[in-house]
N, CA, C and O atoms as a GROMACS GRO file, in nm:
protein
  396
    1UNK      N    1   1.228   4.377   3.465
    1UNK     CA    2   1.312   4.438   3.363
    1UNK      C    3   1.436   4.352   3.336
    1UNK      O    4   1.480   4.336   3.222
    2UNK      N    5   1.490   4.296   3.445
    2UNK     CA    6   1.623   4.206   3.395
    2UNK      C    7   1.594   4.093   3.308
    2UNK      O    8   1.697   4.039   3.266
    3UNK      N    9   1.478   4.037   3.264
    3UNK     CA   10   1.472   3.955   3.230
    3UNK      C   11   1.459   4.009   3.056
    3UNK      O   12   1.513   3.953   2.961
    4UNK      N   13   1.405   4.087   3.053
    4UNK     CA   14   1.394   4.188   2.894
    4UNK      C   15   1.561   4.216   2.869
    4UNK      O   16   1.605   4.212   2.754
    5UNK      N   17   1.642   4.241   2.977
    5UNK     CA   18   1.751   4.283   2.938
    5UNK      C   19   1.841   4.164   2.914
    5UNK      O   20   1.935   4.180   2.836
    6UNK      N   21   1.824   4.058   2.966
    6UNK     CA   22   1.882   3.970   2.928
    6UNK      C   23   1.850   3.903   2.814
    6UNK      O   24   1.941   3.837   2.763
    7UNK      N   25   1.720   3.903   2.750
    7UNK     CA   26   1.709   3.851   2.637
    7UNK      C   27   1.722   3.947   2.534
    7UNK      O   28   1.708   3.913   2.416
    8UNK      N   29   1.749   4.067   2.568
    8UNK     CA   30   1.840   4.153   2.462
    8UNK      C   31   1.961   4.187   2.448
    8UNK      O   32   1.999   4.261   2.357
    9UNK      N   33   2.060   4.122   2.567
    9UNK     CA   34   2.185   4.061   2.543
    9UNK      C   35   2.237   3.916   2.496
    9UNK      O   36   2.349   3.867   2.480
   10UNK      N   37   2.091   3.863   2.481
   10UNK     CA   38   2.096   3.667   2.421
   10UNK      C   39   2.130   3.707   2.242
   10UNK      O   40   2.091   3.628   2.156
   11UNK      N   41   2.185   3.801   2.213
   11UNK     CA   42   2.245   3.800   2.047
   11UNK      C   43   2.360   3.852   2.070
   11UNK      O   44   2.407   3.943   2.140
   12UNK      N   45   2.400   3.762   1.983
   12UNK     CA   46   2.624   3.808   1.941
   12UNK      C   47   2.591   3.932   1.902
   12UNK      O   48   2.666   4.008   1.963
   13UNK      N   49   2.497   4.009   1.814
   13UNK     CA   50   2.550   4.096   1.732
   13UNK      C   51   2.518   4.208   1.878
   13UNK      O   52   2.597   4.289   1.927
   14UNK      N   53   2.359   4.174   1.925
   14UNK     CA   54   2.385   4.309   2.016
   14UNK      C   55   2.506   4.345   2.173
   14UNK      O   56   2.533   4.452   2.228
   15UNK      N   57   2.556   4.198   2.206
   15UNK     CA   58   2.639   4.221   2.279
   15UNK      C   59   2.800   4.272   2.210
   15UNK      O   60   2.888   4.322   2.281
   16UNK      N   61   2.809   4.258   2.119
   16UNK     CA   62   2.931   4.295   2.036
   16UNK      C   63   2.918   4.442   2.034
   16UNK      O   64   3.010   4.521   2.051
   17UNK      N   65   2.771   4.476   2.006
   17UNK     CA   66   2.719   4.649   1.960
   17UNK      C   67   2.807   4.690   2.136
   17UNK      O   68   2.919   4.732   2.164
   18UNK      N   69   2.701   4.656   2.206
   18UNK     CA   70   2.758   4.715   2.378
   18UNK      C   71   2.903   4.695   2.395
   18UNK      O   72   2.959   4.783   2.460
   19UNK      N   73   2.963   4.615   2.358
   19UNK     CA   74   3.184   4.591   2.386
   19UNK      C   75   3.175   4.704   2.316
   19UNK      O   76   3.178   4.798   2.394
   20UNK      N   77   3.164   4.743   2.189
   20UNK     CA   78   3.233   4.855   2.106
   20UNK      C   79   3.200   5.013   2.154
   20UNK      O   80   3.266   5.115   2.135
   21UNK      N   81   3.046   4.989   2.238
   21UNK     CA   82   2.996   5.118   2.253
   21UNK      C   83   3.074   5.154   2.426
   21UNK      O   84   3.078   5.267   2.474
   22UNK      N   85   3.119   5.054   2.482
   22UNK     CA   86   3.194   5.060   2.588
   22UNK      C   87   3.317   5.130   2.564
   22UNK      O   88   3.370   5.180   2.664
   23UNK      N   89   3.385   5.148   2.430
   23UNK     CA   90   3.527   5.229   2.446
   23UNK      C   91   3.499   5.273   2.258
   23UNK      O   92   3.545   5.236   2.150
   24UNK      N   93   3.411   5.361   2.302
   24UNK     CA   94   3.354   5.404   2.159
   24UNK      C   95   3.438   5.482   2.043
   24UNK      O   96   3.408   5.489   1.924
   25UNK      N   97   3.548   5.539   2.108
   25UNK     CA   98   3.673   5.624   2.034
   25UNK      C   99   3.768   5.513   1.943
   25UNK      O  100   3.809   5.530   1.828
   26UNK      N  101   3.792   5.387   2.038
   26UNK     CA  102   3.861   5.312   1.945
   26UNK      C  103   3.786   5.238   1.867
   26UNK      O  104   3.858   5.160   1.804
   27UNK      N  105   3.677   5.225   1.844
   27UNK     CA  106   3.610   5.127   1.790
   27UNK      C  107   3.539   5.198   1.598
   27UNK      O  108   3.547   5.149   1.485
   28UNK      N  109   3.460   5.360   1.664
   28UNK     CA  110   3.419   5.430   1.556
   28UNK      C  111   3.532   5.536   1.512
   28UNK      O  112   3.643   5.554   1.563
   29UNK      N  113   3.477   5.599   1.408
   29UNK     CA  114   3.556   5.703   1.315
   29UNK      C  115   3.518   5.848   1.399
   29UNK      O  116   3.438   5.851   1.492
   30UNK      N  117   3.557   5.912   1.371
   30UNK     CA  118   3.542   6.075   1.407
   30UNK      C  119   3.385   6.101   1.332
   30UNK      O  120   3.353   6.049   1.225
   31UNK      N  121   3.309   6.182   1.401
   31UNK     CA  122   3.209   6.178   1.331
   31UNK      C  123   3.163   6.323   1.356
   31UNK      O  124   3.198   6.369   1.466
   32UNK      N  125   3.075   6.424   1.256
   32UNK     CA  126   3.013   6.579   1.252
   32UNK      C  127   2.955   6.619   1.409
   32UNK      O  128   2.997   6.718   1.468
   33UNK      N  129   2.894   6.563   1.445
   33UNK     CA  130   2.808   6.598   1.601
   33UNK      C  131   2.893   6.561   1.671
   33UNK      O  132   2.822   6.500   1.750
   34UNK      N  133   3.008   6.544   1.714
   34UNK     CA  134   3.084   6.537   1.852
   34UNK      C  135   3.088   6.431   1.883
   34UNK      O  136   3.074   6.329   1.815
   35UNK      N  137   3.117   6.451   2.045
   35UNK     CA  138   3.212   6.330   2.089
   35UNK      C  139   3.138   6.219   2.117
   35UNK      O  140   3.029   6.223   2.175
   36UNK      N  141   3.189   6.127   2.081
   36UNK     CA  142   3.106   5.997   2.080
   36UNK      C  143   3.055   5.958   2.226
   36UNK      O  144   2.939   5.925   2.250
   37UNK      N  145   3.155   5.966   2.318
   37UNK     CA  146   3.129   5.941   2.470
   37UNK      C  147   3.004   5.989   2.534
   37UNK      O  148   2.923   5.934   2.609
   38UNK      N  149   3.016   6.164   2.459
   38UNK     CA  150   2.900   6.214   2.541
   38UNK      C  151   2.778   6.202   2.483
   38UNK      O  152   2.676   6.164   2.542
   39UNK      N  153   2.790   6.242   2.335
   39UNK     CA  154   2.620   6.223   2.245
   39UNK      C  155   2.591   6.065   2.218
   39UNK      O  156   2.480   6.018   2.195
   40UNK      N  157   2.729   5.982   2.226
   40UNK     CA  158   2.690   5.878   2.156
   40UNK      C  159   2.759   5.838   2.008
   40UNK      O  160   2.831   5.921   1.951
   41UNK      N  161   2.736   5.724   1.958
   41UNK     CA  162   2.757   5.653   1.793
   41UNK      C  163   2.694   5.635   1.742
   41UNK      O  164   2.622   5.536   1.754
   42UNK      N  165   2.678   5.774   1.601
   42UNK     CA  166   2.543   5.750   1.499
   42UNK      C  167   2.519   5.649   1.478
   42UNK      O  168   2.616   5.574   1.488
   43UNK      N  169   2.402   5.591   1.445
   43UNK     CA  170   2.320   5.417   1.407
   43UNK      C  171   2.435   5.414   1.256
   43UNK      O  172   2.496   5.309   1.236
   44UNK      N  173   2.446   5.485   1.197
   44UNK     CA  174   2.532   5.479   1.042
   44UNK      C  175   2.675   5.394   1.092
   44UNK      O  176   2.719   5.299   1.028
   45UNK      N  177   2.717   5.430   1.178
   45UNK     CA  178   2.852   5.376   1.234
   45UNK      C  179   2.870   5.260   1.266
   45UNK      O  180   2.961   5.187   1.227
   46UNK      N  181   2.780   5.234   1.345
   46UNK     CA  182   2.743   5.084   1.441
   46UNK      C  183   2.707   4.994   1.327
   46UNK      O  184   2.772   4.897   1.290
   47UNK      N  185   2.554   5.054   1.253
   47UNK     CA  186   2.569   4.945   1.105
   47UNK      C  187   2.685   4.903   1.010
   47UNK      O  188   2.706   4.796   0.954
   48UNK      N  189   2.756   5.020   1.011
   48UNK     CA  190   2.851   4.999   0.936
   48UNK      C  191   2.946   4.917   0.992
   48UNK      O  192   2.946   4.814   0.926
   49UNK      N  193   3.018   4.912   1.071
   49UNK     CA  194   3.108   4.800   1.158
   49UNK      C  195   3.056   4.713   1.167
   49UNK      O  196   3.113   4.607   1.140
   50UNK      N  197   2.911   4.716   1.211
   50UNK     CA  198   2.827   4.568   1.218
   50UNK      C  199   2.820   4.470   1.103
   50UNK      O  200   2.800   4.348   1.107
   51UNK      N  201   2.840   4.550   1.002
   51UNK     CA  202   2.795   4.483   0.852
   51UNK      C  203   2.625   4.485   0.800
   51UNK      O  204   2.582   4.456   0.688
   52UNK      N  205   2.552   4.527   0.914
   52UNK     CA  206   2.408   4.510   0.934
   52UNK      C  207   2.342   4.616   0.768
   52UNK      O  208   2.406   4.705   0.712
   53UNK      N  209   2.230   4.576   0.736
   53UNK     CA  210   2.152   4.656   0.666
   53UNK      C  211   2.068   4.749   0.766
   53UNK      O  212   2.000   4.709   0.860
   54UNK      N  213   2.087   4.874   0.727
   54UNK     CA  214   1.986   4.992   0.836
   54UNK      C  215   1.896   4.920   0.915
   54UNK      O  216   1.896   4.902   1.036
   55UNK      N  217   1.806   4.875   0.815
   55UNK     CA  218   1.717   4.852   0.958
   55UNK      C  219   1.738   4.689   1.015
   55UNK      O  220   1.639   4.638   1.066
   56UNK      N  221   1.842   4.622   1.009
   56UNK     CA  222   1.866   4.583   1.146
   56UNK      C  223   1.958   4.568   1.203
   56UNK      O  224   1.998   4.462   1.252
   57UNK      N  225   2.001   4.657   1.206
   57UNK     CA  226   2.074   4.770   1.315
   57UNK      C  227   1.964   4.853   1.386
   57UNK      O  228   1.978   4.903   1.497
   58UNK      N  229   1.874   4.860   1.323
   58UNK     CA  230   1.801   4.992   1.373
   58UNK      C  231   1.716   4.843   1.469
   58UNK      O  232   1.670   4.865   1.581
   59UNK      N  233   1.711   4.771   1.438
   59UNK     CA  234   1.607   4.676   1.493
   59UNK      C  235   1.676   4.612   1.625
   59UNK      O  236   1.610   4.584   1.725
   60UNK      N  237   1.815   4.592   1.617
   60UNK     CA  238   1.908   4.582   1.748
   60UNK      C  239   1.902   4.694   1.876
   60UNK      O  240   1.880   4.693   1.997
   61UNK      N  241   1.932   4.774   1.788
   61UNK     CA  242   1.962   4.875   1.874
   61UNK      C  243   1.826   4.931   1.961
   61UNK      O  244   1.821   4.967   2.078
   62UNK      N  245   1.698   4.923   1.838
   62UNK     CA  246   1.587   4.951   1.940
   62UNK      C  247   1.515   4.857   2.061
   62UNK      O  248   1.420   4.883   2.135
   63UNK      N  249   1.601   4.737   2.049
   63UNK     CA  250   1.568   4.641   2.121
   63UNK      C  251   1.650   4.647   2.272
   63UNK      O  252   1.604   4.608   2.379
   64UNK      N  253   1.764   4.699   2.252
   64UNK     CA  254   1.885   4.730   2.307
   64UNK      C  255   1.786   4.856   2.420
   64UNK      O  256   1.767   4.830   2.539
   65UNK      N  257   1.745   4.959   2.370
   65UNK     CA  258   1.675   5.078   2.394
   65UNK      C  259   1.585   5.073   2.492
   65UNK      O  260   1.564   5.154   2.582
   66UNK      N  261   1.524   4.951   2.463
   66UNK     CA  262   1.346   4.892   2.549
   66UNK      C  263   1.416   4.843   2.637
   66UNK      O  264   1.360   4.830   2.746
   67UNK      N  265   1.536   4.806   2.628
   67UNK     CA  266   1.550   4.725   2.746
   67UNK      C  267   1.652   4.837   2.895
   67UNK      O  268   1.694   4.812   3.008
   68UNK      N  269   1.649   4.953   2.807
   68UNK     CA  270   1.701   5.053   2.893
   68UNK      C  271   1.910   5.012   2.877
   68UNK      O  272   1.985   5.076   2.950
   69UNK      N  273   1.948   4.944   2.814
   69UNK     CA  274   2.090   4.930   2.821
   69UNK      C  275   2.178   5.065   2.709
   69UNK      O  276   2.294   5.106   2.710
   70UNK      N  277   2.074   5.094   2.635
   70UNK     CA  278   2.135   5.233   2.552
   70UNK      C  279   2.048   5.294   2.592
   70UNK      O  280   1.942   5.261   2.644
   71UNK      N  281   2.115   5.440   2.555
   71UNK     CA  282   1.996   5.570   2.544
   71UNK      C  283   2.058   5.640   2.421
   71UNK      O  284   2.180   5.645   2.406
   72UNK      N  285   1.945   5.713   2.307
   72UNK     CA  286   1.948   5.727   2.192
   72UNK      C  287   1.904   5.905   2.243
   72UNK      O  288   1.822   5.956   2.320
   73UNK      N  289   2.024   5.960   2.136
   73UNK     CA  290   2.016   6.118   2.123
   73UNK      C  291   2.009   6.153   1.951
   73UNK      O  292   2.088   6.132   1.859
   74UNK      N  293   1.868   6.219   1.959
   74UNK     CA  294   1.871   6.257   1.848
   74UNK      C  295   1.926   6.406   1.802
   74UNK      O  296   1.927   6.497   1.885
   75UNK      N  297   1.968   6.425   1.679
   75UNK     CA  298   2.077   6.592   1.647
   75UNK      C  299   1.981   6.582   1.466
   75UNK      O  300   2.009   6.516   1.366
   76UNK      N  301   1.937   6.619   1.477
   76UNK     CA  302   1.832   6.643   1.345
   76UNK      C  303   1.794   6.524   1.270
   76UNK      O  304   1.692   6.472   1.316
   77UNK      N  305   1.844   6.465   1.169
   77UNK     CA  306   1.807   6.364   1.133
   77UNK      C  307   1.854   6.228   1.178
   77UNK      O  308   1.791   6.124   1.167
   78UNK      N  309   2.031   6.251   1.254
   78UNK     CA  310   2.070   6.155   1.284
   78UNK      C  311   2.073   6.101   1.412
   78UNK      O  312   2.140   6.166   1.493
   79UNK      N  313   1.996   5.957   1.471
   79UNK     CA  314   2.042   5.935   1.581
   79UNK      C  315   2.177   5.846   1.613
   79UNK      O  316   2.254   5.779   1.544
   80UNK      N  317   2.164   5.887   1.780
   80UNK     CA  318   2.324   5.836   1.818
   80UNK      C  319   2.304   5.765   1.964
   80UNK      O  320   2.215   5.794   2.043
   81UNK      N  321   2.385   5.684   1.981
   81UNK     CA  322   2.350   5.593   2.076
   81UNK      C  323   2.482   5.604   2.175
   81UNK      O  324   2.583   5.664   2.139
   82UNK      N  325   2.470   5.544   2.295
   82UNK     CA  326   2.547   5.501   2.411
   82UNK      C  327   2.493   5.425   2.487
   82UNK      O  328   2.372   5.404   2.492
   83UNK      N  329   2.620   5.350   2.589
   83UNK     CA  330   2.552   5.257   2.664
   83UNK      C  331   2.477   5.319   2.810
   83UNK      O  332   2.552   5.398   2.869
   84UNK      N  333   2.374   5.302   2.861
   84UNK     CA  334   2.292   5.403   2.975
   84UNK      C  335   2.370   5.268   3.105
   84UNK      O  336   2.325   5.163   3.150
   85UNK      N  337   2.522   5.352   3.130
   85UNK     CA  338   2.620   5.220   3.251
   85UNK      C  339   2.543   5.256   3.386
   85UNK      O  340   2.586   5.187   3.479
   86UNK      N  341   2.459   5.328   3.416
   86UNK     CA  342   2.334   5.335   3.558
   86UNK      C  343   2.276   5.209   3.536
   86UNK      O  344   2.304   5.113   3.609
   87UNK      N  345   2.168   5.199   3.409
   87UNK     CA  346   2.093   5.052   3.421
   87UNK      C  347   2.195   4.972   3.397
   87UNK      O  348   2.196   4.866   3.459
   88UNK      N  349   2.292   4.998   3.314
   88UNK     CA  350   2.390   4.839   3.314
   88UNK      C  351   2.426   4.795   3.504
   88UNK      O  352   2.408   4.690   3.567
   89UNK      N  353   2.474   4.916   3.540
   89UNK     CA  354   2.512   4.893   3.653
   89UNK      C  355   2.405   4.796   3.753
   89UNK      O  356   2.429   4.687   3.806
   90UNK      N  357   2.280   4.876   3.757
   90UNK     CA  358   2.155   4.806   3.818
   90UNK      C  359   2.179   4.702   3.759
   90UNK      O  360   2.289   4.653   3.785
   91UNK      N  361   2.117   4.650   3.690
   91UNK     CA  362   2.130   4.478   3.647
   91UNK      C  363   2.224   4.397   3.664
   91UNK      O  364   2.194   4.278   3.679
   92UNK      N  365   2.381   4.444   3.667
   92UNK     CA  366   2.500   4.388   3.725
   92UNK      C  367   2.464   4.341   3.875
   92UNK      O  368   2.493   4.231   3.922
   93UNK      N  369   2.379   4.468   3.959
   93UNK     CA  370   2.359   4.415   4.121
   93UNK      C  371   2.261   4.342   4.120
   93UNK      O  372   2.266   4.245   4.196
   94UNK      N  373   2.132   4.362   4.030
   94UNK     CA  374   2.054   4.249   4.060
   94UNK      C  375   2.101   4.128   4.049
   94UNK      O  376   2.129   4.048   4.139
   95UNK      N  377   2.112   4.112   3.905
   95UNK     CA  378   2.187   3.960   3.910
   95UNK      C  379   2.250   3.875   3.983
   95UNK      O  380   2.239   3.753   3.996
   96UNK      N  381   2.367   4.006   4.063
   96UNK     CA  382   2.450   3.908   4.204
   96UNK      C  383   2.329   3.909   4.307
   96UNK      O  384   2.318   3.796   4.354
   97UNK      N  385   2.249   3.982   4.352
   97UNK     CA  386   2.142   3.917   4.428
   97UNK      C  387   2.086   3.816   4.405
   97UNK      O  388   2.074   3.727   4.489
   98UNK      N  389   2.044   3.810   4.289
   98UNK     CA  390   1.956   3.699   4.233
   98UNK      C  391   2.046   3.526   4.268
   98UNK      O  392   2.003   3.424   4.321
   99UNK      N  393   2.175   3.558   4.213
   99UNK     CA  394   2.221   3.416   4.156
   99UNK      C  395   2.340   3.375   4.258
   99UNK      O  396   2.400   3.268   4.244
   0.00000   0.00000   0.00000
């Protein structure tokens, strides 16, 4: 798995997505479904800061997803993302094992 996760942190745009989703209040707007920390940052938000066209954002982020570094909550039509800091954490210790 670290090796999937690292080549889905090998892009500026998706490691930029993870800095912003790390302190998600200063980064996005107030948004209808709550607090960003706990549900997450609608994909609308992240594209939008990103500059990205929907789907790729949607194509980051699901890459981001496979690799277990977000986890995606869906609230009817819209999903919302955060960073899953358990697997970040895991991969932080593998790595110092590894290297």
């Amino acid at each position: 798995m670290i090796v999937e996760q690292l080549k889905a942190l090998a892009s500026d745009s998706r490691l930029q997505i993870m800095a912003w989703l790390r302190e998600p209040v200063a980064h996005f707007p107030a948004q209808a479904h709550g607090d960003p920390v706990g549900i997450g940052v609608c994909v609308s938000h992240i594209q939008s800061k990103a500059g990205m066209s929907p789907s790729t954002a949607s194509t980051h982020l699901a890459i981001l997803q496979r690799a277990r570094l977000v986890q995606a909550t869906r609230i009817g039509k819209w999903t919302y993302y955060r960073r899953n800091e358990a697997e970040i954490g895991k991969m932080l210790d593998d790595m110092g094992g590894m290297i």
